[in-house]
Structures are given as C-alpha cells and as structure tokens.
C-alpha positions in Angstrom: -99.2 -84.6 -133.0 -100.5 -81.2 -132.4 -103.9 -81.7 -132.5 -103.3 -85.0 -129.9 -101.8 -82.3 -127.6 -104.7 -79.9 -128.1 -107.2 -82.4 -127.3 -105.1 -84.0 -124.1 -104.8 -79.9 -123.0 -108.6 -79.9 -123.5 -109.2 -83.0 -121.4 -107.1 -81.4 -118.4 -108.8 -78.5 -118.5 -112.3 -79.9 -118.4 -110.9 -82.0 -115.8 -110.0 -79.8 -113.3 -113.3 -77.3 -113.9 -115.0 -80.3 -113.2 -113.1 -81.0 -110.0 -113.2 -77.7 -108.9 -116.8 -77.1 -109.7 -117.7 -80.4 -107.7 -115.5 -79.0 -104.4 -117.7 -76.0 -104.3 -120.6 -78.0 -105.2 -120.0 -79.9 -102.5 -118.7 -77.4 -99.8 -121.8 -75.4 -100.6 -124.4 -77.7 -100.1 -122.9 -79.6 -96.9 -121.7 -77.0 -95.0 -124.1 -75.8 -92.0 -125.0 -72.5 -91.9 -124.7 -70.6 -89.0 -127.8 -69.7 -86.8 -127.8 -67.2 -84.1 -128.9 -69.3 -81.1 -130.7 -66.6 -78.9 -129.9 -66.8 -75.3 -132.3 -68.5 -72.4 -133.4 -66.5 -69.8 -133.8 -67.8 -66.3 -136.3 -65.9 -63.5 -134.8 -65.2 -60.3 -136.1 -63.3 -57.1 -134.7 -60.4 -55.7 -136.1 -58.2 -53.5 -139.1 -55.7 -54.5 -139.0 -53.7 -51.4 -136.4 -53.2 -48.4 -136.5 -56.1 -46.3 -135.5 -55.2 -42.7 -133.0 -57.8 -40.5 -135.2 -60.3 -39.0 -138.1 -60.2 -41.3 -140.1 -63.0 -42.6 -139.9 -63.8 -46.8 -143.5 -63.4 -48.1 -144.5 -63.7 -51.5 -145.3 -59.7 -51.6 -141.9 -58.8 -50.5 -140.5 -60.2 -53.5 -140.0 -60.1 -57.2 -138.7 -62.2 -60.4 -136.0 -60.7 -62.8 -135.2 -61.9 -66.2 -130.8 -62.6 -66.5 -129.2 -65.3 -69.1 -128.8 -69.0 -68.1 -125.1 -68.6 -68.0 -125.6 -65.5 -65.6 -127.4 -67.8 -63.3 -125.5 -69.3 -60.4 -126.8 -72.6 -57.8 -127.4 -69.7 -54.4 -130.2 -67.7 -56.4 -133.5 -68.6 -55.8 -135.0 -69.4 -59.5 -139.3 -69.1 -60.3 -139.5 -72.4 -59.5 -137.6 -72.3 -56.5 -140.5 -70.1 -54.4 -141.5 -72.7 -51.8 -137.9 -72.7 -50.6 -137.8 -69.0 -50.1 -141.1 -68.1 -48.3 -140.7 -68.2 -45.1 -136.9 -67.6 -44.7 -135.7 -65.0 -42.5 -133.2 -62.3 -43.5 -129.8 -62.4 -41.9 -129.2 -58.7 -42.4 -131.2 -56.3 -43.8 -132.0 -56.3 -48.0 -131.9 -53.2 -50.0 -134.2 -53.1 -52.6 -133.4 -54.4 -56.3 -131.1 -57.1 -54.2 -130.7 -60.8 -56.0 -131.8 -62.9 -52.9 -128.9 -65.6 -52.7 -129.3 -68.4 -49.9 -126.0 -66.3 -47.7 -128.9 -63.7 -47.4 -131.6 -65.9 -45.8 -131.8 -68.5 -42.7 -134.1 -70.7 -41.5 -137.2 -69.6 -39.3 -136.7 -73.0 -37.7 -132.9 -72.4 -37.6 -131.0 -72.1 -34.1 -129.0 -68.9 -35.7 -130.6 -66.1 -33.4 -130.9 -62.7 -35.6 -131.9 -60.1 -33.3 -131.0 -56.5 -32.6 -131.9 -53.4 -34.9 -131.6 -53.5 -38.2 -129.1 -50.0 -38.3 -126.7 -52.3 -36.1 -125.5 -54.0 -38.8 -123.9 -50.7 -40.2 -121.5 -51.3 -37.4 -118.2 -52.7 -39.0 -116.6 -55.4 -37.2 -114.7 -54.4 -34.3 -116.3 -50.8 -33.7 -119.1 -49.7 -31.5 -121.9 -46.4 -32.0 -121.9 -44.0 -29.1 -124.4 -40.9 -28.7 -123.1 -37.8 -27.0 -125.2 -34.2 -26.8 -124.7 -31.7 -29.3 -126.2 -28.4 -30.0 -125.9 -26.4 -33.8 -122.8 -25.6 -33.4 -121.2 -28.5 -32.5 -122.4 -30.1 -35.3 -121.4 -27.3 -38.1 -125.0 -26.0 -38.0 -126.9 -29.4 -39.4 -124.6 -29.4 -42.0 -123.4 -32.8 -40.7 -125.6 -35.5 -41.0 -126.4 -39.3 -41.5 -123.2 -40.8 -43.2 -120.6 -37.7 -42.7 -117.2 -38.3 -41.8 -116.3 -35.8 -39.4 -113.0 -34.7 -36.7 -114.1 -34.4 -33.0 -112.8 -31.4 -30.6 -113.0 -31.2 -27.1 -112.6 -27.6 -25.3 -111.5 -28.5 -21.4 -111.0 -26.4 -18.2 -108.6 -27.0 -15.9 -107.7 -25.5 -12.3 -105.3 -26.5 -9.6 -106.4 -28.5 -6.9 -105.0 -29.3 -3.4 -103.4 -33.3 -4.1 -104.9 -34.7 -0.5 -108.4 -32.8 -0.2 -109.0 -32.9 -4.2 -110.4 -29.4 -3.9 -109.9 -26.5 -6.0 -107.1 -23.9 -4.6 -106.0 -21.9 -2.7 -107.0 -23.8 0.6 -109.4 -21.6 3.2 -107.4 -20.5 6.4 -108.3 -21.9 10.1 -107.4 -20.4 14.1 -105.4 -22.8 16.0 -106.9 -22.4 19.4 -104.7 -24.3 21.3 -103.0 -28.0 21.5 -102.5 -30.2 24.7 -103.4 -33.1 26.3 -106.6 -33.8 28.5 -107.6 -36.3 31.0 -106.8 -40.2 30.6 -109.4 -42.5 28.9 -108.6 -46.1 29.4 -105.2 -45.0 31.0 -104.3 -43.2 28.1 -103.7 -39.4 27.4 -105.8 -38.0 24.2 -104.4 -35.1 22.3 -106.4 -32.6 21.8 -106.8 -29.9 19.6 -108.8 -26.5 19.0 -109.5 -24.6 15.6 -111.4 -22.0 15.1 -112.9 -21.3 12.0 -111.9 -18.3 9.7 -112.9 -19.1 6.4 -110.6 -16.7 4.6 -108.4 -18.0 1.6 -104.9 -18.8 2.0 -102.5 -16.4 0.9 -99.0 -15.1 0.9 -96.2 -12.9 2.0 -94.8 -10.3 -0.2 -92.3 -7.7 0.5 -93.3 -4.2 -0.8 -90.3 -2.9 -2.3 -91.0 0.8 -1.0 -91.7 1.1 2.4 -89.9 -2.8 2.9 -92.9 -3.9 5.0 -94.2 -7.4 4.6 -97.9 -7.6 3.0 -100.5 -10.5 3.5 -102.3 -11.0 0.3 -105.2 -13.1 -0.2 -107.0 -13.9 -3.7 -109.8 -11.4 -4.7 -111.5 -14.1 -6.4 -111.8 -17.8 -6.9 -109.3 -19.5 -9.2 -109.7 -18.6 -12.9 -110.3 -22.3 -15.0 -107.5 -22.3 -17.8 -108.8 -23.7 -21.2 -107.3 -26.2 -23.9 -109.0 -27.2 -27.1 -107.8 -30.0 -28.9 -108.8 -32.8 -31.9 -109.7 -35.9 -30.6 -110.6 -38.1 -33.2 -110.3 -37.7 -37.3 -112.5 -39.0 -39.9 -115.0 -40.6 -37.6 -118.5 -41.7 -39.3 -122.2 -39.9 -38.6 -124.4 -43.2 -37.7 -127.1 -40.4 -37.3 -128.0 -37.3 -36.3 -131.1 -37.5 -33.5 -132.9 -40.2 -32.4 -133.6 -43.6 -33.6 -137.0 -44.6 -33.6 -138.5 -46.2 -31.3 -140.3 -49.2 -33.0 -138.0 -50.3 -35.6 -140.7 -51.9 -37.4 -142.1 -48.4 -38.9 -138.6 -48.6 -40.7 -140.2 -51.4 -43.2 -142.8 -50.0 -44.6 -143.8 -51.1 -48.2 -143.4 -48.6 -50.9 -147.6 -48.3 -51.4 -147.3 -47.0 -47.8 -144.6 -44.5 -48.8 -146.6 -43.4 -51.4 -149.8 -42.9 -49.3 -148.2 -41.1 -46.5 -145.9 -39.0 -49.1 -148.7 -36.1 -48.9 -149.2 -36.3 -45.3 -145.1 -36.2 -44.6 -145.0 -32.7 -46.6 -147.9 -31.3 -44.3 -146.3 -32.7 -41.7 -142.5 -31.1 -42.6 -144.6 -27.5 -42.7 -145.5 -27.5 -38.9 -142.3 -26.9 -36.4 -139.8 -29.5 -36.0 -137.4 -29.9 -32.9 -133.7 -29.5 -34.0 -131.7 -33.1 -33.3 -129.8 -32.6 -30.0 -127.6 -35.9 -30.1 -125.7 -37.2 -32.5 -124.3 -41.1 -32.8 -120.5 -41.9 -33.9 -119.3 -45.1 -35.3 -115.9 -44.9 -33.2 -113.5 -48.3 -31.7 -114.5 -49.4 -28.3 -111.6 -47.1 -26.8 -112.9 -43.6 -28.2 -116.3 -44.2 -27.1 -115.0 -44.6 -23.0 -112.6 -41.5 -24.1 -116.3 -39.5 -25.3 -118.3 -41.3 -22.6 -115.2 -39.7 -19.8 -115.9 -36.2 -21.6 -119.3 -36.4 -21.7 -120.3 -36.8 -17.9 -117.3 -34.5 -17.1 -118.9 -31.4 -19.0 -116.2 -30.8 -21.8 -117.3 -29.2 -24.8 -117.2 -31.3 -27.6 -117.8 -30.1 -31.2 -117.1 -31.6 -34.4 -116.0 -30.2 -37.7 -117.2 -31.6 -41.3 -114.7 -33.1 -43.9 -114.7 -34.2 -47.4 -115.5 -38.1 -47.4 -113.0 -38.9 -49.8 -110.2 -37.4 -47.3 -108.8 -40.0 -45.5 -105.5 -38.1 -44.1 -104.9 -37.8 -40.7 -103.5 -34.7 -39.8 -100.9 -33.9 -36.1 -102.8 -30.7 -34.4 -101.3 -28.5 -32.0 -103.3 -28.0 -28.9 -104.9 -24.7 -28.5 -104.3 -22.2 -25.5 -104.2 -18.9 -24.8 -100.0 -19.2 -24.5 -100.4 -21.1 -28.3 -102.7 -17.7 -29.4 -100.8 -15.8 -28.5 -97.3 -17.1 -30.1 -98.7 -18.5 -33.2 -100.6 -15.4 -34.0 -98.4 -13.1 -32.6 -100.7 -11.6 -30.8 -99.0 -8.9 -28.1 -100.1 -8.5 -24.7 -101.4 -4.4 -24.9 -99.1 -2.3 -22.6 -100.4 -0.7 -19.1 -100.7 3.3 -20.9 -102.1 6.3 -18.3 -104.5 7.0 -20.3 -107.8 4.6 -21.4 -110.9 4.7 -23.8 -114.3 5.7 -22.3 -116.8 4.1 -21.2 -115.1 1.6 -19.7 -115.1 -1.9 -22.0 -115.5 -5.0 -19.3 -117.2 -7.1 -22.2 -116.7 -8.0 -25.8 -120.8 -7.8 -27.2 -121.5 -8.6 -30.7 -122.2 -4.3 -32.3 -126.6 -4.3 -32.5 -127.1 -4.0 -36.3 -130.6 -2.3 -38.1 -132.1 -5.6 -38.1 -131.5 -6.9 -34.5 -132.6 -3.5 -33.2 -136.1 -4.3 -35.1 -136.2 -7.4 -33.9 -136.3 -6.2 -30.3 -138.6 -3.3 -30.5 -140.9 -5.8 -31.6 -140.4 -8.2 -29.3 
C-alpha cells in the first residue's frame, strides 16, 4: 500500500512539473516581444525669414522643419505640399520661425484685398494710432520707446474771456461822442452814433479808505494765463517713437541683407543722429480727437513711463497752484520792510565749475 501511494505521489508530481514547465514553455516562445516603434517625422514649412503683410510666398522665403506625424495637423503645408504654397500672399505679417498654416496665407487670385502697412496690424481691434510732437522731456528723456506703456499729461492755460466778443479780458475802453438821429432815408430816421477811440483797458472804482476819494484803476498788464496739469490717459501703448519709414518695403529685407549692411549700420550709428520728435500712441478713437484737440490748441503734453506689468489705473488730483500750495503746505511768504539784495525777479539754475567752462569756451 505504501509504496502504491509513493508511486501515485510521484506521478502527480511529475505531472504538474510537466504542466507547469509546458505553460512557460509555451508563454515563452509565443509571446511577442515588445519593439520600440520609433516615431515618423513629417516636413513642414515655416517661415525662414520675416514675411511682411502683402508679400508674395517664394521658395527662398521659406523653410522645412522636422515634427512627429501625430504633431502634424491638415492647415500645415507638408514637403510635398510646395506647389500649393508658392505664390500665396500673407494675410498679416509672419515672424520668423512661424509654422505657415493655410489661416496665414490667401490667394493672389483671391478677392480678399490685403493692403495697408504692415505695423497696422499691431492695432488691436477697435483702437486707432495717433502721432502728437514731443520733445526729450516729454518723453522721460528717450527712455520710452517702441512697445512702452506709458500715462499722458497735459499742462493747460486758461484766462477769462469776454462771453460775446470771445476775447481775452478786461475789455479796452471807448468815447461816446454823441447819439441822435439824422436825416430820413427812405422816410425813415437812422440812429446814429459817435465813438471815439481810447484804447485804454477797462477798469474799476475803488474807494481809498484814507482820504475816502474814489480811484480809477486800470490793469498794469495783460491778464496773467492760470495753469492746470492733469493725467489724461493711463497705461497707453508706444506704437513708436519717430517716424515710420517711408517705403515699407525696406522693412523685408532678408537676413543675408542684414548681415551685409550690419558693418555699414555701425558706421552709420557713429555719425550724428536727429533725436525722434513725434511719438505714435495706440489709444480708442475717442482719446486720439481728445490729443488731436490738445495738440492744435498748444497744450503741453508729456508722458511718464510705467512698468508693463502694471495694469492699475490710478484717480489723480489735478494740479494748480491753489492744490501746491494746500497739499504741500506751502505758505504764501509775508509782506516784511526789509528784503534780500540784489533784487531776485527770476529763479536761474546756480552756474556750476563745468557750465562756466563750457561758456568761456564757447
């Protein structure tokens, strides 16, 4: 009996070796190994050089870049795709290193009209670019430039005027000769009326407390303008500082070009160069009739330089001499009998060592 047992226990065991040893067996030879599948890479165009807005697609404007298949979407312009993509025209002008997609391009047959400079497009939606005169301080000596956001102060002068002449007060003085009525034209009496001309400004009566006689005083000089400075606009965008060039086409220059002329711009930057006296503002159709009113009315307008990033708007306080001289505290000096000589009319900037020099030798 035992030894049946040991030989059935035997049996099993050989069994289920051999059952285990033919699952391996069998997973290892039919199971697929894995193979890294490398990715396929697809050629597409982008642009080698800036293409300006407008511009015709020529084979030397562009250039093929290597991305994966899956990358690859049905708008880019594959290697084999070339003869559909010379000859387009750019809707807006291409940066270079850009993927040409078929938004990007038109039709030179096409009815879409693409015209106008190619810094117009800049121009958001809804805005407008206005150019106003600026000297170096108005524009934070150069420091603001091409892409700076900026705040815009106007400086104005105002006087008081007479409401039905519009002229500046007070109102010269005339003789009244005499009033009556002449001879009859066409049955009718005329009035007539005689002035004589004085010319003197008009004045007024005041009582002079000591000897209580009335005095006629007139002004000793015309009417002093009174000044307010205030911020217009905040966080308003530099479109440029200067002039645009004239022929927008030297703006698309290829990069060979660039390098060629690279020597010749240094020598040129050495010689003397004419400091930018405009400046253009990206601002909404409204503030550029506001700048356009102050411009052509001589205000002073000046802007002051801000940190990009900053998009606060901030409430300012209009700036007079009444607003000096409350928020500053500033006391009005007292009438004392006694004053410093010479005489100060005029508040001159003190001649240092240098400036002294500088006009000896001039």
């Amino acid at each position: 009996m035992r030894r049946g047992r040991t030989l059935i226990l035997v049996l099993l065991i050989v069994i289920i070796a051999f059952v285990v040893g033919f699952v391996a067996l069998r997973q290892f030879l039919f199971t697929p190994q894995e193979t890294t599948v490398q990715p396929l890479y697809v050629e597409v165009y982008y642009a080698a050089q800036n293409i300006a807005q407008g511009a015709r697609i020529t084979p030397d404007v562009l250039a093929t870049l290597q991305i994966p298949q899956e990358n690859v979407v049905s708008v880019m312009y594959t290697k084999d795709e070339l003869p559909f993509l010379v000859d387009k025209i750019a809707k807006f002008p291409l940066d270079q290193g850009v993927l040409i997609t078929e938004s990007m391009v038109t039709d030179s047959t096409a009815t879409v009209a693409v015209s106008g400079p190619q810094w117009a497009s800049v121009i958001p939606p809804g805005m407008t670019a206005v150019t106003i005169p600026v000297d170096r301080l108005a524009v934070a000596s150069y420091a603001i430039n091409n892409g700076a956001h900026v705040n815009v102060n106007a400086c104005l002068l105002f006087v008081d005027v007479d409401p039905t002449f519009q002229s500046i007060l007070p109102n010269l003085t005339a003789v009244l000769t005499g009033t009556g009525l002449s001879g009859p034209e066409n049955g009718l009496p005329i009035l007539s009326l005689g002035v004589a001309a004085d010319g003197s400004p008009q004045g007024r009566l005041e009582l002079d407390p000591s000897v209580q006689q009335p005095y006629y005083l007139v002004p000793s000089e015309a009417q002093r303008p009174r000044m307010v400075c205030q911020t217009l606009l905040q966080d308003v965008v530099v479109m440029r500082l200067g002039d645009f060039p004239l022929n927008p086409e030297d703006i698309t220059t290829t990069t060979a070009q660039q390098d060629a002329n690279a020597n010749a711009n240094a020598d040129a930057q050495t010689t003397a160069t004419v400091s930018p006296d405009t400046v253009t503002l990206i601002v909404s159709p409204q503030d550029s009739v506001t700048l356009s009113y102050l411009v052509f009315t001589n205000a002073k307008i000046s802007m002051t330089l801000r940190n990009p990033s900053d998009q606060a708007r901030q409430a300012t306080e209009a700036s007079t001499l009444q607003f000096l001289l409350s928020q500053y505290n500033i006391p009005v000096p007292a009438k004392l009998p006694y004053a410093m000589e010479p005489a100060l009319t005029v508040i001159t900037s003190p001649n240092l060592p240098n400036d002294a020099n500088q006009d000896t030798q001039q």
